[in-house]
NUTOR-448400 format. One record per residue: residue in three letters; x, y, z of N, C-alpha, C, CB in turn. Coordinates in steps of 0.001 Angstrom, whole numbers, plus 500000, padded with zeros to 6 digits. Glycine has a CB too. Layout:
<koldos>
ALAXYZXYZXYZXYZ ...
</koldos>
This chain:
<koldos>
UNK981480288307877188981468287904875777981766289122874894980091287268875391 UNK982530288879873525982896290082873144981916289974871904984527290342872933 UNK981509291596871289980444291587870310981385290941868831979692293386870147 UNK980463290488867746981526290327866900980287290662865693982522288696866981 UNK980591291619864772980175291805863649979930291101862271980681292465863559 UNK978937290044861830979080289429860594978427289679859681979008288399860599 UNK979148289434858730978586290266857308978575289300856210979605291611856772 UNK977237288363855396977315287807854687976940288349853328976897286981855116 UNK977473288141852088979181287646852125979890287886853025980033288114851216 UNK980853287491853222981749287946853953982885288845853189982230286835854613 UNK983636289881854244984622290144853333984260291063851622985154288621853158 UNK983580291008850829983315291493849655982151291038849141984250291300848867 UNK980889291662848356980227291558847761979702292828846286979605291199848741 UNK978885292462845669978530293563844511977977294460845103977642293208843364 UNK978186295133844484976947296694844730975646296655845083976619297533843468 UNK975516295622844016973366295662843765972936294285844228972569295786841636 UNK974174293985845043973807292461846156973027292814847660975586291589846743 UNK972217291914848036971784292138849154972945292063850113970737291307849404 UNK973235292482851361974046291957852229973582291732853765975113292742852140 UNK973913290467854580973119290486855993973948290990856396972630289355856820 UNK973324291683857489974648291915858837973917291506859933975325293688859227 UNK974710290840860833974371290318862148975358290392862900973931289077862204 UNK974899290513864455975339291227865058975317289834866660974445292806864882 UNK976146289485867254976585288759868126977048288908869246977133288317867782 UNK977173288195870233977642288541871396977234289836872440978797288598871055 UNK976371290329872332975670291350872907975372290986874082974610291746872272 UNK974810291966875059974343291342876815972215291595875794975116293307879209 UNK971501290723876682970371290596876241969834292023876230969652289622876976 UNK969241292015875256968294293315874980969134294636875186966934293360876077 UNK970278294404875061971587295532874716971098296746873830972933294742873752 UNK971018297793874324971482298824873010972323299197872763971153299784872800 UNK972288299086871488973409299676870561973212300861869703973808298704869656 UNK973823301120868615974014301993867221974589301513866670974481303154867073 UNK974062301012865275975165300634864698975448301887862963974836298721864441 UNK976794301774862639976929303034861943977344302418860936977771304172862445 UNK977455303204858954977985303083858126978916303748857480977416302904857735 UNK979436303670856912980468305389856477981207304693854842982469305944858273 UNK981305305040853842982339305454852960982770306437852486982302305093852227 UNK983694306437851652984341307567851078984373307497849620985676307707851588 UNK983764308333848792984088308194847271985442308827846760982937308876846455 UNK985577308763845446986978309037844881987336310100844925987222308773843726 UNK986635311096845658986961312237845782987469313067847330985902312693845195 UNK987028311460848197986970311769849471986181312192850221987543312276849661 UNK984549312126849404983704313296850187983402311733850685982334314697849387 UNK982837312074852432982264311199853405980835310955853312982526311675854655 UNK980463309442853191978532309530853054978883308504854506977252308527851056 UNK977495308700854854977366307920856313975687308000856430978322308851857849 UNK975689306895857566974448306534858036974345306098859047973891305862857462 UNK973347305839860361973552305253861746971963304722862144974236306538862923 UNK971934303586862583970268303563863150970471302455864727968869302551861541 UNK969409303056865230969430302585866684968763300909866918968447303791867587 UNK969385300167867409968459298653867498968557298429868836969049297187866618 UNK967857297182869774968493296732870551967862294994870372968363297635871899 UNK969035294594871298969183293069870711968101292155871222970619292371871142 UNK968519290722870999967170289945871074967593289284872887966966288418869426 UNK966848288511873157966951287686874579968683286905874210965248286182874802 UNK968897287141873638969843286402873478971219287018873263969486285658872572 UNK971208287810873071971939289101872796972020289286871705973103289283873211 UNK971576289172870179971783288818868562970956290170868470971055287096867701 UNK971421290223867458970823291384866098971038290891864782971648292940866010 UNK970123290743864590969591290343863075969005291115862037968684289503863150 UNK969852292338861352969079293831860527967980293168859395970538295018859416 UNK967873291730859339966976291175858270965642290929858903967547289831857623 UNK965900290798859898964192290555861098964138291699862335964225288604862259 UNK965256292189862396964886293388863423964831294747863398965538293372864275 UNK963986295592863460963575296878863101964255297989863736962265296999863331 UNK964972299059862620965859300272863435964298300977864636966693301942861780 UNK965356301533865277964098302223866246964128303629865982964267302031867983 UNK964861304111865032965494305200864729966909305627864118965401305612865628 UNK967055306702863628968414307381863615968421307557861953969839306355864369 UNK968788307276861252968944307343859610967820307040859027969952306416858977 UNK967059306083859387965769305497859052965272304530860367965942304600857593 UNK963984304263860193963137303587860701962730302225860505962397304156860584 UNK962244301093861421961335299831860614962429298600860301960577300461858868 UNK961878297981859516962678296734859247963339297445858268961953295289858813 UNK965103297360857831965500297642856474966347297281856874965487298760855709 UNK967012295721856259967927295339856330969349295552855688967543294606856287 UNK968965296667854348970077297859854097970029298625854049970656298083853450 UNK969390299226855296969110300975855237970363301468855564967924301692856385 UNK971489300806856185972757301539856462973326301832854876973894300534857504 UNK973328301137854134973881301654852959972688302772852200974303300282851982 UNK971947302501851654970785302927851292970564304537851673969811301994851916 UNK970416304376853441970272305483853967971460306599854253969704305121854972 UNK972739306364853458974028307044854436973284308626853315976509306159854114 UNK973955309694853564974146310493853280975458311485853326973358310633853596 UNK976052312494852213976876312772852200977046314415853679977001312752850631 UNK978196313907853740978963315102855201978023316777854942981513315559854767 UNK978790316575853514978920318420852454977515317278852035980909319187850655 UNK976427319079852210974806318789851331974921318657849841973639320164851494 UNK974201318368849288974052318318847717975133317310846954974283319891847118 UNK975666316223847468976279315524847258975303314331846699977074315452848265 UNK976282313723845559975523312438845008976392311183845116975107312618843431 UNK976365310050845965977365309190845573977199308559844302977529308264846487 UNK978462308398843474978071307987842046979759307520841948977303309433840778 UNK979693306005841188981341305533841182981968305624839863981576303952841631 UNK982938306513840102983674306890839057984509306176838388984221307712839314 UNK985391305245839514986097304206838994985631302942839190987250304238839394 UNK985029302573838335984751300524838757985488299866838935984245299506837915 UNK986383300002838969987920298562839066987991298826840008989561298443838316 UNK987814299644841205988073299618842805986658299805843257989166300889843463 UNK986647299073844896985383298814845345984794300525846577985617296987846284 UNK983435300662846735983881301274847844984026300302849007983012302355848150 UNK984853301115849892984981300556851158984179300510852398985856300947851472 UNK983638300097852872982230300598853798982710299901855479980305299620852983 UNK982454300853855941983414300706857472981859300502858214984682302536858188 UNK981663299660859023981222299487859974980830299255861251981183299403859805 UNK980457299712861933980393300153863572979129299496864294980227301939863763 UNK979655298877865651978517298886866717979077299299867679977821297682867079 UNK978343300263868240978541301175869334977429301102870286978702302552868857 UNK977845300982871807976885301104872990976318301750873077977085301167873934 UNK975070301746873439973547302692873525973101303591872168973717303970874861 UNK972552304461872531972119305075871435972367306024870931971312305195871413 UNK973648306691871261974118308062870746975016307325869887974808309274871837 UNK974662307837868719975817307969867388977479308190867243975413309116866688 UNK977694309306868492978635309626868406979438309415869431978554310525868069 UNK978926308824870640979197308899872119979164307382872556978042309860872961 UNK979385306172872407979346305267872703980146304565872494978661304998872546 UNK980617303459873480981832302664873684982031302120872027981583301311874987 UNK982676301628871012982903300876869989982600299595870434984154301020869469 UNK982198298526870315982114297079870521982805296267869381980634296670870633 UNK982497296307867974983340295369867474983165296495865751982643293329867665 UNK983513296079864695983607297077863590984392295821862735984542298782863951 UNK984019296146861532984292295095860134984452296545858600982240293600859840 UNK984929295726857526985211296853856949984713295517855842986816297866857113 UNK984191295908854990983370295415853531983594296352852018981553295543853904 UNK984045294986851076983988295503850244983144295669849261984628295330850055 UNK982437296614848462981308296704847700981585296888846355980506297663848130 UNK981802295595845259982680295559844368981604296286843146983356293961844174 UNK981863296853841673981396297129840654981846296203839453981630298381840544 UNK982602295633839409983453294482838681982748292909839266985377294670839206 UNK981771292512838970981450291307839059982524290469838556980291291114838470 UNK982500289034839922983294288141839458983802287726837603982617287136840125 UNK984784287345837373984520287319835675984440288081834764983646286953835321 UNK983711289565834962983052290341834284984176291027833638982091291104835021 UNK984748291395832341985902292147831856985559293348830973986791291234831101 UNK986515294273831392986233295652831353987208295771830110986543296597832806 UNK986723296405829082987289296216827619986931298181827205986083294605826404 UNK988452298547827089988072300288826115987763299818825247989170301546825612 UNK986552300907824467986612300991823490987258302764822812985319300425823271 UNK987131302450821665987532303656820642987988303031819500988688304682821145 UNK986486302915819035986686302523817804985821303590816778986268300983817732 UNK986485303815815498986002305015814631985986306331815841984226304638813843 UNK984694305963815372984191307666816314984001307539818086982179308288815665 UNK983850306151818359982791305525819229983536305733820729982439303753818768 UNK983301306214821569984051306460822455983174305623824037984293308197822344 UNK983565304436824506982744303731825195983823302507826112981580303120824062 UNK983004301926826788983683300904827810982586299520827503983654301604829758 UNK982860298709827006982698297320826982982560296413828290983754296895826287 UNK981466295945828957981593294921829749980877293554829272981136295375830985 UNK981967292497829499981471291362828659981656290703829881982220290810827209 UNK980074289633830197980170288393831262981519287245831391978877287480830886 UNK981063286417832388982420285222832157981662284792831490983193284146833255 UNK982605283672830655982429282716829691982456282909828209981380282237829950 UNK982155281817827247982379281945825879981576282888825329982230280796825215 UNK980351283277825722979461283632824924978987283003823341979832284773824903 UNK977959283876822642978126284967822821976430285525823444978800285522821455 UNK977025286779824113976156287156825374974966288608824412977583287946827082 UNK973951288146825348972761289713824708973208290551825039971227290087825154 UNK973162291596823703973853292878824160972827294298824124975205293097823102 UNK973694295677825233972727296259825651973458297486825517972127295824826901 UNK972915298172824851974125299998824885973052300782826303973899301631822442 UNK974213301470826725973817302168828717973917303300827875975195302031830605 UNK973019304188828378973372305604827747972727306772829151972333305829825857 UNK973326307583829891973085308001831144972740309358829894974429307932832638 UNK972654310466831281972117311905830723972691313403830967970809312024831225 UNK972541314025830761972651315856830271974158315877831171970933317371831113 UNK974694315119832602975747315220833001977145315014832232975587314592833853 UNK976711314598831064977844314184830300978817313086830591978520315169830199 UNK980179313024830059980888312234830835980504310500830095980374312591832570 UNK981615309771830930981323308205830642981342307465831932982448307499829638 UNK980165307264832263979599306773833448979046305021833071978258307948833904 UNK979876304558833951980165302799833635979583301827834353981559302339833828 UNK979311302484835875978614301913836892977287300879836584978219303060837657 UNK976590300963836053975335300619835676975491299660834642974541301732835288 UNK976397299881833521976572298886832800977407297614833698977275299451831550 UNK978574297994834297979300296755834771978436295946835626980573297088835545 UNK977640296602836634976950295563837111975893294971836701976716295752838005 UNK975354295706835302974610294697834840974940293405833766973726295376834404 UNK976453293483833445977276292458832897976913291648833625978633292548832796 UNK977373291366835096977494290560836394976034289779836156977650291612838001 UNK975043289832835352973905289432835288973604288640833792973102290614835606 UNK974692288630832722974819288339831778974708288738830705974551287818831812 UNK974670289459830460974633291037829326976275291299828730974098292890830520 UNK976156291692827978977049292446827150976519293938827136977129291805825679 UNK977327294708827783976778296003828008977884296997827588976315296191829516 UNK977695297870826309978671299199826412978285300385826741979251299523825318 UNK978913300739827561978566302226828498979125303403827470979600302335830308 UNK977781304216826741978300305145825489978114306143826169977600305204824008 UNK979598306917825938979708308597826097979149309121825283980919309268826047 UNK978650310025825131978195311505823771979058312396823599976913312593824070 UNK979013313220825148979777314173825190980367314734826805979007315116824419 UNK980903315339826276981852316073827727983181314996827955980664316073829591 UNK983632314394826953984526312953827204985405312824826245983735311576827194 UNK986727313567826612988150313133825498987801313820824201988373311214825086 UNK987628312817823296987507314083822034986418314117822091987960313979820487 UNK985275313739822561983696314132822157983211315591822560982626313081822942 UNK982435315949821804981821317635821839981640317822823183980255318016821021 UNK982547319188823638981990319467825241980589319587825743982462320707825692 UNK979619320394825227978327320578825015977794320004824254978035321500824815 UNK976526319637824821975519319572823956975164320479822807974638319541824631 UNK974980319952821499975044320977820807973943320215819598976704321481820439 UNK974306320617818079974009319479817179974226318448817514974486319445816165 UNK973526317186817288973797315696817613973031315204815935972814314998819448 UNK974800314190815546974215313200815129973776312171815507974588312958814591 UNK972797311163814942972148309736815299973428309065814801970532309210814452 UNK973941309505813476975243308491812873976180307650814319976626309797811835 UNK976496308567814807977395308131816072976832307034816764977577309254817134 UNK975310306663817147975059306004817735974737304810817011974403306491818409 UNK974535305036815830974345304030814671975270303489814662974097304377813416 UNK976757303942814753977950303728814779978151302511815890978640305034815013 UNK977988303055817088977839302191818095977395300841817818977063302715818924 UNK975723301007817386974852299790817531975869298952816400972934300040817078 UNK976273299017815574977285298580814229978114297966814887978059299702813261 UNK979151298352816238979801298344816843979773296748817731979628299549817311 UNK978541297194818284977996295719819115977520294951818440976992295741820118 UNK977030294679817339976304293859816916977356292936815446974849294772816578 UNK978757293547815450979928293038814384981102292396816101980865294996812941 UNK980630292721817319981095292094818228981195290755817984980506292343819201 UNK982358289809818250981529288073818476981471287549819551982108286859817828 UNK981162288751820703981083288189822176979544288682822116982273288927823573 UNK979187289375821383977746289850821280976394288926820443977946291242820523 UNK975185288643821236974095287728820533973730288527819255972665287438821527 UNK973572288273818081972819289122817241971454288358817323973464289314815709 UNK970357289031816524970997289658815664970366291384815755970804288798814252 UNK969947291594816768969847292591817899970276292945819061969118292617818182 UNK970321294302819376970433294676820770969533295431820975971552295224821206 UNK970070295998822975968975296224823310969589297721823870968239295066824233 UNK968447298845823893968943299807824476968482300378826110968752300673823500 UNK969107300942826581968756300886828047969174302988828488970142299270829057 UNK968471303592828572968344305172828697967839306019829637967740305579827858 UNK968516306624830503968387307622831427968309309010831199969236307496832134 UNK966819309737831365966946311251831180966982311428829840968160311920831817 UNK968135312011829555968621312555827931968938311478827496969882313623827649 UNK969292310552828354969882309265827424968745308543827058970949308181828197 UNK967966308482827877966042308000827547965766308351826026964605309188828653 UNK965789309566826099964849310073824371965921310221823632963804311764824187 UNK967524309947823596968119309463822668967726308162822365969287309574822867 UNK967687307137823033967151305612822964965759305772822121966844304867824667 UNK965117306595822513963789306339821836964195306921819793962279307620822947 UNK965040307751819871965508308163818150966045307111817809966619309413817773 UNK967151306733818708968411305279817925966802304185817769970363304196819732 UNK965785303819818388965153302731818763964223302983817000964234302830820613 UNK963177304168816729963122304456815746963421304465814551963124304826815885 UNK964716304872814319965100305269813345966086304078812851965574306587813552 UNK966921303856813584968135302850813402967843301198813536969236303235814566 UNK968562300402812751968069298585812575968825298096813432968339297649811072 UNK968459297092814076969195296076814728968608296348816411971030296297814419 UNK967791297262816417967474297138818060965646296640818350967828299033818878 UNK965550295853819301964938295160819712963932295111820839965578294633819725 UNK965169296391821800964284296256822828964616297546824181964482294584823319 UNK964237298324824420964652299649824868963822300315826356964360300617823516 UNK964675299930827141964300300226828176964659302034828561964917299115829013 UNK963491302526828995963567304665829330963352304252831031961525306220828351 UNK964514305234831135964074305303832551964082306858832938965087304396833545 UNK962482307381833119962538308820833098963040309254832522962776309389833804 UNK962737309193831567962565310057829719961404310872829300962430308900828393 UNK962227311466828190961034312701827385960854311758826607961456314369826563 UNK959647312119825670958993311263824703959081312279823337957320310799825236 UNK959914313283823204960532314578822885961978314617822719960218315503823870 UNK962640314773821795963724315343821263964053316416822154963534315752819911 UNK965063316595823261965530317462824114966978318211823910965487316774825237 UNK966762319436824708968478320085824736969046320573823525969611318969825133 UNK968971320090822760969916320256821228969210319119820032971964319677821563 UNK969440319815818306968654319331817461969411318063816763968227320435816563 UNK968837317010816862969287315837816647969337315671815061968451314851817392 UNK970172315091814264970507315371812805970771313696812277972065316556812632 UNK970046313196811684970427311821811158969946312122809281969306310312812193 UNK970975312006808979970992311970807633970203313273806992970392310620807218 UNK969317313350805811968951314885805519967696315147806802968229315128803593 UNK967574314131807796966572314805808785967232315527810028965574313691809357 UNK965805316589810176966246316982812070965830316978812368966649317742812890 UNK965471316725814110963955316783815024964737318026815698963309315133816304 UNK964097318698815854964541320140816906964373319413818264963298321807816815 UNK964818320214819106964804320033820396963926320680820997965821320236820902 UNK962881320102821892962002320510822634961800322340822850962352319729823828 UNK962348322406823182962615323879823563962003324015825359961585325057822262 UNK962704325006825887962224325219827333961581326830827452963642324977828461 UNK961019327416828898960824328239828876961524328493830838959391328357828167 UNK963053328915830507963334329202832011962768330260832961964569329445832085 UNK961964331171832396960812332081833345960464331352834203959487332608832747 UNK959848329732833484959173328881834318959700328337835524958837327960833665 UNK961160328534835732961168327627836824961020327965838018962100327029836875 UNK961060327522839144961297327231840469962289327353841683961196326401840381 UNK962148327951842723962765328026843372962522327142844991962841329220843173 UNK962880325933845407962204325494846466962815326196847663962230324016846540 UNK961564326104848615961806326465849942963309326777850497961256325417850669 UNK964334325488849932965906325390850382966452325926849664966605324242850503 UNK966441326445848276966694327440847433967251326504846345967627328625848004 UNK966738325212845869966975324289844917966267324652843828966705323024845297 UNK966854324306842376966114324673841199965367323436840974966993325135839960 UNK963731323458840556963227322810840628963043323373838632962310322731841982 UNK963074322129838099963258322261836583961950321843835818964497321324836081 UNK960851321127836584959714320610835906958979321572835270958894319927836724 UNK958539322524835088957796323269834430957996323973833275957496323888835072 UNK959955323762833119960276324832831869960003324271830790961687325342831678 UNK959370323098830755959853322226829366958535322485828630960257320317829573 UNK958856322681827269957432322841826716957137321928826680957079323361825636 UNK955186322037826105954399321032826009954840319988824533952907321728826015 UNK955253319257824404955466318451822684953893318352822237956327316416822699 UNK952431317868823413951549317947822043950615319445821819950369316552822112 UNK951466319874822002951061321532821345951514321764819826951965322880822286 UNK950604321911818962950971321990817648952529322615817424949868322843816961 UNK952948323640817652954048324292817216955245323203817806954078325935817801 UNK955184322384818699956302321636819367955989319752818638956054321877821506 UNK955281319968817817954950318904817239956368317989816727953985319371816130 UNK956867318765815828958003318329815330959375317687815930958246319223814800 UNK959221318139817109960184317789818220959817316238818886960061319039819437 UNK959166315611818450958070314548819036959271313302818450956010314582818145 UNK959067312516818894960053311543818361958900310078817813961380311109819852 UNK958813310092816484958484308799815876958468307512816425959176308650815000 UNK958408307032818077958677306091818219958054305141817592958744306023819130 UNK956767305217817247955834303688816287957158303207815160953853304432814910 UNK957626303805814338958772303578814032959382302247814572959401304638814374 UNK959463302298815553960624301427816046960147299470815734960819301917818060 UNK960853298637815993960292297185815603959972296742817145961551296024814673 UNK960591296761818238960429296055819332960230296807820459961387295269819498 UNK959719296519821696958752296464822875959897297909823725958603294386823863 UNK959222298446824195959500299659825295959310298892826662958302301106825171 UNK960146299466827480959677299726829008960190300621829651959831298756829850 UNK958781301580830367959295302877830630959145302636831915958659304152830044 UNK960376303148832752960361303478834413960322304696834599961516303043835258 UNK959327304973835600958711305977835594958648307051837177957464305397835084 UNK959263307524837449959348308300839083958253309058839100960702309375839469 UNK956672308770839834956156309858840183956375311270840848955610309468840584 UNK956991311027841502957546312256841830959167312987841396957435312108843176 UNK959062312901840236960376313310839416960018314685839464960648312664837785 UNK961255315719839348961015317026840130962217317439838631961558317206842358 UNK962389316695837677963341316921836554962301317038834830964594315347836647 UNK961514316564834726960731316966833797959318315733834242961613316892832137 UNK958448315750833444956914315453833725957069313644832840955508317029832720 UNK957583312827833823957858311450833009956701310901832708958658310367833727 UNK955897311183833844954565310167833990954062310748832681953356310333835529 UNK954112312023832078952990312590831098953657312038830265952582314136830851 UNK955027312138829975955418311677828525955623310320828360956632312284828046 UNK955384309135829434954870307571829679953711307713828619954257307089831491 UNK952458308743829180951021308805828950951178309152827096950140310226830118 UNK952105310116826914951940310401825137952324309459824703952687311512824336 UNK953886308246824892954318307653824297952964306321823835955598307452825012 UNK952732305502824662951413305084824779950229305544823902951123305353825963 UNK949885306015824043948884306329823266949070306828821726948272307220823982 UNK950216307257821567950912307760820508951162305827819876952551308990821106 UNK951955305136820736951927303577819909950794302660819726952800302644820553 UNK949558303440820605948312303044820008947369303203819103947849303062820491 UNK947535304846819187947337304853817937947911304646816457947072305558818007 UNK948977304166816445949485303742815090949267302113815042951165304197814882 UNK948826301421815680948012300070815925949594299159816441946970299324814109 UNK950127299593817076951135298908818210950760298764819366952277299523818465 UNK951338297605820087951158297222820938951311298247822091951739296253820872 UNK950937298349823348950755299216824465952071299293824715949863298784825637 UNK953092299863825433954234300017826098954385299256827522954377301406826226 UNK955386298693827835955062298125829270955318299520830179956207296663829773 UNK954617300179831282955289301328831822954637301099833374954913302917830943 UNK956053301062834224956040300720835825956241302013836451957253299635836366 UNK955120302647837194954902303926838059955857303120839329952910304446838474 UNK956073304275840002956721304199841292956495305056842036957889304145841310 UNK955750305673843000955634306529843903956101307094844395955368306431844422 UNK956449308358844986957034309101845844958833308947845084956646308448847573 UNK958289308937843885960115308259843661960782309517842292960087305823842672 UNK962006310178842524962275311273841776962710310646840780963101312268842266 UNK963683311664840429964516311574838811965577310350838707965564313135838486 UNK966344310513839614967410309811839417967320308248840031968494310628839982 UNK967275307292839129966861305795839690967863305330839006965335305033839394 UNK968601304866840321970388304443839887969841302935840305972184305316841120 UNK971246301920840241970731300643840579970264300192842022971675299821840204 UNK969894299666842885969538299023844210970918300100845060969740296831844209 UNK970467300205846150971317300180847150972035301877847114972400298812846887 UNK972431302520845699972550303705846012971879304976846699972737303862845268 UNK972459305333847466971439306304848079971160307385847098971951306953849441 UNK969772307520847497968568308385846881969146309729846696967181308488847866 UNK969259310362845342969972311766845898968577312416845363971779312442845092 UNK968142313201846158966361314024845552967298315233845500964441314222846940 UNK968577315758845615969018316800845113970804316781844907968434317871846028 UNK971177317552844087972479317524843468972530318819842732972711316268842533 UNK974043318883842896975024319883841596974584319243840527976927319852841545 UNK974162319983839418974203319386838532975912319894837562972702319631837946 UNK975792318456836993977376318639836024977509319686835478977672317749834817 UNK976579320399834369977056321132833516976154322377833919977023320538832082 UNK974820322254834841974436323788834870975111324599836304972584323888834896 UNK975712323939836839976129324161837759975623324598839168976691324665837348 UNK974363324238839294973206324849840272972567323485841062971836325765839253 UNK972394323715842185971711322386842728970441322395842446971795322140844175 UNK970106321243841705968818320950840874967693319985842083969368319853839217 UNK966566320336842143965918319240843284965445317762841662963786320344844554 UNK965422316769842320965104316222841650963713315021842084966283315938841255 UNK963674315126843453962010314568843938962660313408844696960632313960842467 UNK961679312682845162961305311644846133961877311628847401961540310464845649 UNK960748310289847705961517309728849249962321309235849140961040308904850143 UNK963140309150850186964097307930850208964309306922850421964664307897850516 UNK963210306423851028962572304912851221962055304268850122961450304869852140 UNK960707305307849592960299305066848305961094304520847291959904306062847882 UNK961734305399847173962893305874845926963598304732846109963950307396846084 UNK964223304072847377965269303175847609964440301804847351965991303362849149 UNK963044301448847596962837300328846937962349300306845554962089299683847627 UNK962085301503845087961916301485843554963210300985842895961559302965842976 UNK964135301605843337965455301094842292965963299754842611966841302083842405 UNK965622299372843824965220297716843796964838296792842996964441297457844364 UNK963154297254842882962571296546841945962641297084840495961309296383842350 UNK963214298722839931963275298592838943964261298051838320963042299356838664 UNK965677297733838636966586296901838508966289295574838237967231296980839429 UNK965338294837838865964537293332838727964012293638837472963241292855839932 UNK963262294466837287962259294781835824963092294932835187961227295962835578 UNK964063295553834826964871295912833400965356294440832881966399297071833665 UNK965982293671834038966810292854833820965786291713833488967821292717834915 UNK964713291627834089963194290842832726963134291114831928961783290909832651 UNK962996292497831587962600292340830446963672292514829239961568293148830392 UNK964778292600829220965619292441828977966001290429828890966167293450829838 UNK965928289994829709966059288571829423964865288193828244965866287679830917 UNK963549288644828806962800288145827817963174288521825877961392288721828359 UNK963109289379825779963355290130824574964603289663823666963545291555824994 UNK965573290217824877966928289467823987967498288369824326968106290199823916 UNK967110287264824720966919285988825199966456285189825031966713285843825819 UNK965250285883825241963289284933824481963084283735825751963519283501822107 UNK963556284543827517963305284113828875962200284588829377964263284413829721 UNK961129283743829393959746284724830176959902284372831242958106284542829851 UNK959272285403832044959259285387833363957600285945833925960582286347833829 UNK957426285393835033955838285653836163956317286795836681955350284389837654 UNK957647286970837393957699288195838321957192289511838102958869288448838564 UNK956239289771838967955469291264838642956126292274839355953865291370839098 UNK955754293404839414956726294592839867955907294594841672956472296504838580 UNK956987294767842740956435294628844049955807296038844412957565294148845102 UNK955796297212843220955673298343843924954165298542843895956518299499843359 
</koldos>
């Protein structure tokens, strides 16, 4: 009998889709390896491999049967994606172009060496960023330098500005697949992008005001709010636009300062300074990674007061995702100020979901965990924390959470589902 590889979907699925693979035709209780591999746009190789062996029957089933080893351990029915890692260390997979899928090659190979075993059968899958329907619209309008993803159909759809962090650049990934879910999502550059300021430097709020103006004079867009959604630097920008600026509703931080960071933010005759750091403070780990948590000053220290960002200000509901083990600044503490800071001005509590063992960077489901990277603009490999197990079902379920609370808010969809972590 010959082995034969199936993969439901078949043929192509999303990014932040589950996928089965099963595995056929095997001699009973066969070992195998089975392997993963893509290539990003740059060509660098990520891969992954874990050891199984089959049932009385000869089947493998990665949804009920547990690796015995090799990349990961246990039941994980996408630890081959999840778990690959890049060839060259300090690599992050991250998709640059959404209109093409990656390609993900897959292998079952005899016994248990990775590298040494007969091939049996191999399938090649596509892992799309372009949800069915979903249309990818430039923008550049006025100042506004961004990518538009609008769902199928008439609309008009809730809308959500993506705002990533300190890497600069216009990073789209995150918004397109959360179109695929029914959103109106524009993925906003700041800087490092065409004509926008190379550095971080002065920042106006106008620009983003600009934006929200932008989506909300849309007529594929719900008014008579949107919602903001913020990573890192893009976090405690969300928390100023959420403050200060009308029309937003509802603002999801994911590992954010609760602090004005990097450079002094300027909206009209105001400025909040920027946090300020102290690089004496940092770190050097064991592997010789810069570990960045300690440089950042304290915000509730009188002199750093001013740098604090007004969120009570704002009209509608927070939810902060939160990496305990973020190795990029102290999220859990500035979860703890924001909170208490909206309690005491007699607002409601913040919704805020801890995650364990889980670092900085919480991309959507299924990307592998990078706890370290080049960073874009300092040019140094930065550690950034967690497991990779951890980490890999946090961005699971924090992906489920955004996209609640997000339905609820700009929708007015409640939902029971609690967080599995």
């Amino acid at each position: 009998m010959v082995a034969k590889l199936i993969l439901e979907p078949a043929g192509r699925s999303c990014w932040d889709e589950p996928l089965h693979i099963t595995v056929q035709g095997l001699a009973p209780r066969q070992q195998v390896t089975l392997r993963a591999s893509l290539r990003d746009e740059k060509g660098a190789l990520f891969r992954a491999h874990a050891r199984y062996r089959a049932d009385a029957r000869g089947e493998l089933d990665l949804a009920r049967t547990p690796a015995l080893g090799g990349s990961f351990a246990g039941l994980e029915p996408m630890g081959l994606i999840w778990a690959m890692k890049p060839d060259k260390p300090l690599g992050r997979l991250v998709k640059r172009d959404v209109q093409t899928p990656f390609v993900v090659e897959l292998e079952v190979l005899d016994g248990h060496e990775p590298d040494a075993g007969r091939l049996l059968a191999r399938a090649l899958h596509k892992r799309h960023f372009l949800p069915p329907g979903v249309r990818r619209v430039r923008v550049r309008a006025g100042q506004v330098r961004a990518t538009l993803f609008l769902p199928p159909g008439e609309g008009p759809f809730p809308g959500i500005i993506d705002l990533f962090g300190s890497g600069g650049g216009l990073c789209e990934y995150r918004a397109s697949l959360l179109a695929g879910h029914g959103f109106a999502v524009l993925a906003l550059a700041y800087f490092r992008f065409e004509d926008l300021p190379e550095y971080l430097s002065d920042m106006r709020l106008e620009y983003f005001e600009e934006a929200v103006d932008f989506m909300l004079q849309h007529p594929k867009v719900k008014g008579p709010n949107v919602g903001l959604l913020g990573f890192s630097k893009g976090g405690d920008l969300c928390l100023s636009m959420a403050s200060f600026l009308k029309g937003i509703t509802a603002t999801v931080l994911i590992n954010a300062c609760v602090a004005n960071t990097i450079a002094p933010l300027h909206y009209k005759d105001m400025i909040i300074p920027d946090l300020g750091n102290e690089l004496s403070n940092k770190k050097i780990t064991e592997s010789g990674l810069l570990n960045l948590v300690d440089i950042w000053k304290n915000p509730l220290e009188e002199h750093n007061h001013r740098s604090l960002i007004p969120l009570e200000k704002a009209q509608g509901p927070f939810l902060f995702i939160v990496g305990l083990d973020d190795h990029n600044w102290k999220s859990e503490f500035y979860a703890h100020i924001a909170s208490e800071r909206l309690q005491a001005h007699g607002k409601n509590k913040p919704q805020i979901i801890f995650y364990p063992k889980t670092g900085h960077c919480i991309d959507p489901p299924y990307f592998p965990p990078s706890a370290a990277s080049v960073h874009a603009i300092l040019g140094e490999a930065v550690f950034y924390g967690g497991e990779p197990r951890a980490h890999s079902r946090a961005q699971e379920d924090a992906w489920q959470q955004i996209q609640i609370f997000f339905q609820k808010y700009l929708n007015g969809k409640k939902s029971v589902q609690h967080s599995k972590i």
